[in-house]
VOPAGU-2260 file (C-alpha; in pm, 1 decimal, decimal comma):
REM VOPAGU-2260
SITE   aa  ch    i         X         Y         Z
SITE  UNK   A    0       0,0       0,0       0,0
SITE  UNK   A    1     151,1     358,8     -68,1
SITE  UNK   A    2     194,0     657,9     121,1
SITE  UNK   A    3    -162,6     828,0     137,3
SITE  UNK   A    4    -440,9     568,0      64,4
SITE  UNK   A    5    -664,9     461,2     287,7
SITE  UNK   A    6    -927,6     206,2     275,5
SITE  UNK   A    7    -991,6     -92,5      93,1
SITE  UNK   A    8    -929,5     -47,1    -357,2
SITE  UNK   A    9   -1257,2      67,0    -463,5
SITE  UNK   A   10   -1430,7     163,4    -153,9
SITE  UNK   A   11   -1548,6     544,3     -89,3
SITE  UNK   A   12   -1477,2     648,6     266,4
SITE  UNK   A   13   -1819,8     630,0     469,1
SITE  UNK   A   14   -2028,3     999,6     434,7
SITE  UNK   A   15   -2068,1    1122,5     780,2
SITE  UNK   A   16   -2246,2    1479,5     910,1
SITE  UNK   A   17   -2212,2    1744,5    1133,9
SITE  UNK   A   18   -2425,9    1737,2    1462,3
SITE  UNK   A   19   -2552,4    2060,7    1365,3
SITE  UNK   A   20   -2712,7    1912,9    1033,7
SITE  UNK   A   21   -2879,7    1638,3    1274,8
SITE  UNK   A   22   -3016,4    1922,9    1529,8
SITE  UNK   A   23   -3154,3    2101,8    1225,3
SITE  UNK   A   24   -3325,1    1762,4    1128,1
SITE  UNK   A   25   -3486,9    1712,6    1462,1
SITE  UNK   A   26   -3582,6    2042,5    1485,2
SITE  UNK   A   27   -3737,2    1982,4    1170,1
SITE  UNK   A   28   -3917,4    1648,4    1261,1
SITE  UNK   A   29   -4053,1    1821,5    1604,7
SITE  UNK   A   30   -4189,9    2118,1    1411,3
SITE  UNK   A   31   -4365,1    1843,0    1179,6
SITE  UNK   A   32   -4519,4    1664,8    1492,2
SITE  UNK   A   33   -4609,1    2043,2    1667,4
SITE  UNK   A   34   -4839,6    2043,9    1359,2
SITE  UNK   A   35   -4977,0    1717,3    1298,6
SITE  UNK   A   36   -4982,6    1573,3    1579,7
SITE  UNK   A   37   -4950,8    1159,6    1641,3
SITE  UNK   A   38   -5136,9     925,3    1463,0
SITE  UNK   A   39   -5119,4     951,5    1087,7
SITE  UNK   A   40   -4943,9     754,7     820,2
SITE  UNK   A   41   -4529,9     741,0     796,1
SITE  UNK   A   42   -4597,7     879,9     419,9
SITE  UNK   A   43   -4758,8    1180,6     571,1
SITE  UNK   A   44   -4461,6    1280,7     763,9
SITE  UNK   A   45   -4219,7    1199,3     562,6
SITE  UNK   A   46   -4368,7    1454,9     304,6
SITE  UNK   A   47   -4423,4    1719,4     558,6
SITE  UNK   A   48   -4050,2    1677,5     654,6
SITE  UNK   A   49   -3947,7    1732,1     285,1
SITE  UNK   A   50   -4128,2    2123,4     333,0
SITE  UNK   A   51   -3951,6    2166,4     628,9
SITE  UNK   A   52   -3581,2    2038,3     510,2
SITE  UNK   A   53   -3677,0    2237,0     196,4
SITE  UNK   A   54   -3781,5    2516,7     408,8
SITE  UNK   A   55   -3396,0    2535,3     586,7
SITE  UNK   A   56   -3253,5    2511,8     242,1
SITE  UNK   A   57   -3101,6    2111,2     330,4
SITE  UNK   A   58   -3105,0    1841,0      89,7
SITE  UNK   A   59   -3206,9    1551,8      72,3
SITE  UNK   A   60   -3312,8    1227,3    -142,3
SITE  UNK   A   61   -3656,0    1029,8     -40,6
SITE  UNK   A   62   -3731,8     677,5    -116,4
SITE  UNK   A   63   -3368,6     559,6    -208,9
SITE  UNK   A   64   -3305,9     192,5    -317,1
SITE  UNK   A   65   -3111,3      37,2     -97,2
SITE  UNK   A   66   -2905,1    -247,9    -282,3
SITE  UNK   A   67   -2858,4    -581,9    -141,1
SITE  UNK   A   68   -2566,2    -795,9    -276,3
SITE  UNK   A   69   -2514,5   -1103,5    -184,0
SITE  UNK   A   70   -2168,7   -1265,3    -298,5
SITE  UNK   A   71   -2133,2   -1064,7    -578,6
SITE  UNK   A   72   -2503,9   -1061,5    -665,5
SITE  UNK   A   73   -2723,4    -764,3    -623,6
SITE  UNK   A   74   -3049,9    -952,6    -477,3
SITE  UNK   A   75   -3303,0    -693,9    -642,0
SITE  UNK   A   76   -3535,3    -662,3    -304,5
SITE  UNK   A   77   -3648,2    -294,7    -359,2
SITE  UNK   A   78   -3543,2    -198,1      23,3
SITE  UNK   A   79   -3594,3     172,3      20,3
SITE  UNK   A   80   -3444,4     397,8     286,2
SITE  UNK   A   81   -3696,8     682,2     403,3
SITE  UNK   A   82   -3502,3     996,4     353,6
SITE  UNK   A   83   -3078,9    1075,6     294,4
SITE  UNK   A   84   -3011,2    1406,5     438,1
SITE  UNK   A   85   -2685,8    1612,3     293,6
SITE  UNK   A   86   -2578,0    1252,2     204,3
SITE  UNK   A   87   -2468,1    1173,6     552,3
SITE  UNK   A   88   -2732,6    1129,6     764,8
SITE  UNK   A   89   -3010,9     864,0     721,2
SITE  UNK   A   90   -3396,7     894,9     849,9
SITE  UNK   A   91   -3626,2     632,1     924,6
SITE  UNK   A   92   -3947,6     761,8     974,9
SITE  UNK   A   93   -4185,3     501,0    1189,1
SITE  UNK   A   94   -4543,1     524,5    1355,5
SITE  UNK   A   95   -4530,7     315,7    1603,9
SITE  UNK   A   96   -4600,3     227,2    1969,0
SITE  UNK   A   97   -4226,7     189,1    2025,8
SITE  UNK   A   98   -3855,2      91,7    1913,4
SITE  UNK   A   99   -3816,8    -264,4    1896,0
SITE  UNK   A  100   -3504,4    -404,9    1822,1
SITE  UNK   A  101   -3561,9    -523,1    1475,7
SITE  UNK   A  102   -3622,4     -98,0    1367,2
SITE  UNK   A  103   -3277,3     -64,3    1524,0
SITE  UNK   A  104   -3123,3    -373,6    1329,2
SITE  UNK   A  105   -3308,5    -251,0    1017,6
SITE  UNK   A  106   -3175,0      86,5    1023,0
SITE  UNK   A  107   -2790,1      11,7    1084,3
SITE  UNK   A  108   -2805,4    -249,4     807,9
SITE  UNK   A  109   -2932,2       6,9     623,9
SITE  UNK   A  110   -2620,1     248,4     758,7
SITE  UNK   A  111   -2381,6     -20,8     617,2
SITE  UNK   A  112   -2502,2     -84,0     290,8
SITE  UNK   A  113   -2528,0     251,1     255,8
SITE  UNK   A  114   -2162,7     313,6     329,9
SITE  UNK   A  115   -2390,7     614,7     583,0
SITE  UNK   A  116   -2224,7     660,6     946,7
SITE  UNK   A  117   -2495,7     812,0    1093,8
SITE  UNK   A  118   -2935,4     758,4    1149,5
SITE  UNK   A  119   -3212,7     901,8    1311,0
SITE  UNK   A  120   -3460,2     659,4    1396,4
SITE  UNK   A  121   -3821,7     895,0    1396,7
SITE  UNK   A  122   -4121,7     825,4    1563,3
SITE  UNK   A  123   -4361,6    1015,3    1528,2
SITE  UNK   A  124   -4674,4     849,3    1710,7
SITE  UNK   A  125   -4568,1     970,9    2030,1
SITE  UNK   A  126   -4740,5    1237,7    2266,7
SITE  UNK   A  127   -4337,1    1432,2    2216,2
SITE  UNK   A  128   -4144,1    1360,8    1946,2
SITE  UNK   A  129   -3800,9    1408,7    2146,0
SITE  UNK   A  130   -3917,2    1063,3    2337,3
SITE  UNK   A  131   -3931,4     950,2    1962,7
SITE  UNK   A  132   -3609,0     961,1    1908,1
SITE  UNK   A  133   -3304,3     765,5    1849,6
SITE  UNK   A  134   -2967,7     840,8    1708,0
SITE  UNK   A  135   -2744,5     606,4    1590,1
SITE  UNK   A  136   -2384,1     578,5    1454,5
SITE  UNK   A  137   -2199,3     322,9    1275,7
């Protein structure tokens, strides 16, 4: 290996974020739950939250396929990751009654496919949105 590579040939280094970019986010997501309030359908947030981020001028990518591969082979699923923020900072946008531990294991798999260091885990059927989150980092 020479002077001044890093990483494995052909990998890009993982896309990380600022903790500034992820306060703006959950400021974001809370101002989305001040208005609608608990109970209504992930889609529903998820487009509100594209206003907001496009409100604060941050960008971000919706819906984005998440490729499997398997050996070599890329297993077509069609998982789709909820929202990529500045390219470095992943949402998953739930309603539901809590965490369990399969949203966590979803999301980091998610993180390392990705090649994405950092998630927010959002749930927004809560009475606060703050006790709706969880951060996570790779």
């Amino acid at each position: 290996m020479h002077h001044g590579e890093h990483g494995v040939h052909g990998e890009q280094p993982a896309k990380d974020c600022g903790d500034d970019l992820i306060g703006e986010v959950i400021n974001a997501a809370i101002a989305v739950h001040r208005i609608l309030g608990p109970g209504l359908l992930e889609s529903v947030y998820e487009q509100a939250l594209a206003f907001e981020l496009t409100d604060r001028n941050i960008k971000y990518l919706r819906q984005v396929d998440v490729p499997v591969v398997y050996r070599g082979n890329d297993l077509g699923m069609g998982f789709r990751a909820d929202m990529i923020v500045e390219d470095g900072l992943l949402l998953e946008l739930k309603t539901v009654d809590g965490f369990s531990p399969v949203h966590l294991a979803q999301l980091m798999t998610y993180l390392r496919l990705l090649n994405i260091k950092r998630g927010l885990l959002l749930n927004f059927n809560t009475k606060l949105l703050k006790d709706g989150i969880k951060r996570v980092s790779i």
